[in-house]
N, C-alpha and C positions, 0 to 999 in steps of 0.2 A: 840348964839355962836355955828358954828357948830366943833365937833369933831371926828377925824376918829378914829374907832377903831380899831387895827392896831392886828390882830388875828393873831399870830403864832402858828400853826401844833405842834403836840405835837412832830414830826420830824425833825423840826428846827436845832436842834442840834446832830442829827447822823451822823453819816459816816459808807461808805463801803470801803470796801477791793475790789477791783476789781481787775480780774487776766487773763491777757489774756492765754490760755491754750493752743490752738487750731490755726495753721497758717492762716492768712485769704490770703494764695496762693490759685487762682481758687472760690473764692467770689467775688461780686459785685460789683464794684465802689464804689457805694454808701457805701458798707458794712465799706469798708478800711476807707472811709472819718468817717464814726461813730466813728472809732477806732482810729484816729488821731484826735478828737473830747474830744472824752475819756482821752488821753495822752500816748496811748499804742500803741509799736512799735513792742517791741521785745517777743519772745515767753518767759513763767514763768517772766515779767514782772507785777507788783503788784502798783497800782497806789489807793489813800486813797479821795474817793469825799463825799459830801455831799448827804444826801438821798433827793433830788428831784424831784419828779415829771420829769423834763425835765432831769433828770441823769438818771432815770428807764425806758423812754420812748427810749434813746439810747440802754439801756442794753439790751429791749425786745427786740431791733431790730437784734440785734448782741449775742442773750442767749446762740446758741448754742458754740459762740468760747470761752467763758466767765466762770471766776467760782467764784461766788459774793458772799461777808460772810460780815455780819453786826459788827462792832467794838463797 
């Protein structure tokens, strides 16, 4: 019998603060699609996700508009 073992991250259950800080007027296309991605529209805007991998790999793209604090 095979069984999987189903390994959860010991970050399974964190969350971040994420804070758009910074306008993204005069950034990328792409940059804005991250940030509508994210669920951030408006400036001092603070939206609560999960720590994953594919949510830090957004955040790197976009660090410098950002201001990210662990909850």
């Amino acid at each position: 019998m095979s069984t999987k073992s189903t390994k959860r991250s010991s970050q399974a259950g964190r969350r971040l603060a994420i804070m758009l800080k910074r306008s993204p007027i005069g950034t990328p296309y792409t940059h804005r699609l991250v940030l509508r991605g994210l669920g951030l529209r408006r400036i001092r805007q603070t939206v609560q996700r999960t720590d994953s991998p594919q949510v830090r790999g957004l955040i790197h793209k976009v660090s410098y508009l950002l201001e990210v604090k662990p909850l």
